[in-house]
C-alpha positions in Angstrom: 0.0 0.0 0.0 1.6 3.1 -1.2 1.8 6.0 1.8 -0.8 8.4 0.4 -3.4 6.1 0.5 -2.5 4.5 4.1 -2.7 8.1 4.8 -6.3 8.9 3.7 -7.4 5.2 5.1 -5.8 6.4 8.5 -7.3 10.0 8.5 -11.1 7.6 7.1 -10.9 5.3 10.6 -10.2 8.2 12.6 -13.3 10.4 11.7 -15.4 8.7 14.0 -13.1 9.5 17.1 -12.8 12.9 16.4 -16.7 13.7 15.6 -17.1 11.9 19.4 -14.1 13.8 20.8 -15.6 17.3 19.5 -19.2 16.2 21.1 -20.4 15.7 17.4 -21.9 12.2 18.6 -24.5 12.6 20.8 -25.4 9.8 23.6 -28.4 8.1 22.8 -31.4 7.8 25.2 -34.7 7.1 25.3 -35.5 10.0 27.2 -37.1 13.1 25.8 -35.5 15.9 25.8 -37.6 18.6 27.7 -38.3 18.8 31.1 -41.4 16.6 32.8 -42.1 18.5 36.0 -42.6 21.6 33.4 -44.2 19.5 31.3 -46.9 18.3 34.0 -47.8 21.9 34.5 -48.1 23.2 31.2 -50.6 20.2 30.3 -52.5 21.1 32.8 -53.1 24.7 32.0 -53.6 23.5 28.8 -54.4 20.0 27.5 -56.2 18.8 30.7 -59.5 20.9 30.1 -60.0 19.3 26.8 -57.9 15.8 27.6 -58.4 14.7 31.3 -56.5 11.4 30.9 -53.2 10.9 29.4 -53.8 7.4 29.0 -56.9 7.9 26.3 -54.3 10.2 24.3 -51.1 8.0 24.5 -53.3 5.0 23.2 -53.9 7.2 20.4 -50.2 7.4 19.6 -48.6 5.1 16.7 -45.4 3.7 16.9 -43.6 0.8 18.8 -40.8 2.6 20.9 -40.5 5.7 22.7 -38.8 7.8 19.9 -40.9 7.3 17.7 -43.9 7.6 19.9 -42.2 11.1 21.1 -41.5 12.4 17.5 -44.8 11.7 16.4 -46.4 13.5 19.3 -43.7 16.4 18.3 -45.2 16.8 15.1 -48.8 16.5 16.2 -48.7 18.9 18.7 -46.6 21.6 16.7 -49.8 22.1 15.1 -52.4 21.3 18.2 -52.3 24.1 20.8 -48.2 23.6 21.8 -46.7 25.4 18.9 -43.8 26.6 21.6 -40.8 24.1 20.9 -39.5 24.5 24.9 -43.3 23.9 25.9 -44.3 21.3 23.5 -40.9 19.2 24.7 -42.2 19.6 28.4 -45.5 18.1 27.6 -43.9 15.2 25.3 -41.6 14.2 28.4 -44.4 14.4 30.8 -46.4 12.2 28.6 -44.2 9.8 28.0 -43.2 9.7 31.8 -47.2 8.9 32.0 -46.4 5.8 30.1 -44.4 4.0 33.1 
């Protein structure tokens, strides 16, 4: 193997260290990202008048795992009443935590 191509092979396998090393590659977790104590609250000033219990509206919800479950409800509520991003993720994490 000539040098200039071990080279570029070398600087190829090390692109995945340095996109981790620069935080690039974040963790990932089941967990959404906002905050469920927030999240609690807001749905109550705002989604409980309408939707008493979480459980009618997270049977509603397509999908087989959390994230998907959580990016649907992202979408759906964008356009349902939580068009705030910080408040929307409050109310996803709080519904989710609902789910356990």
């Amino acid at each position: 193997m000539k040098l200039k191509h071990f080279a570029g092979a070398m600087m190829l396998a090390l692109i995945p260290f340095v996109a981790f090393a620069n935080g690039a590659a974040e963790p990932v977790t089941d967990e959404p990202a906002g905050d469920a104590t927030r999240g609690a609250d807001a749905y109550d000033e705002s989604c409980a008048v309408c939707h008493a219990s979480p459980s009618v509206i997270l049977r509603g919800v397509p999908g087989d795992d959390p994230e998907t479950r959580a990016e649907w409800l992202d979408l759906f509520l964008t356009d349902h009443y939580a068009p705030d991003d910080e408040r929307r993720q409050d109310i996803i994490a709080w519904l989710m935590a609902q789910r356990s």
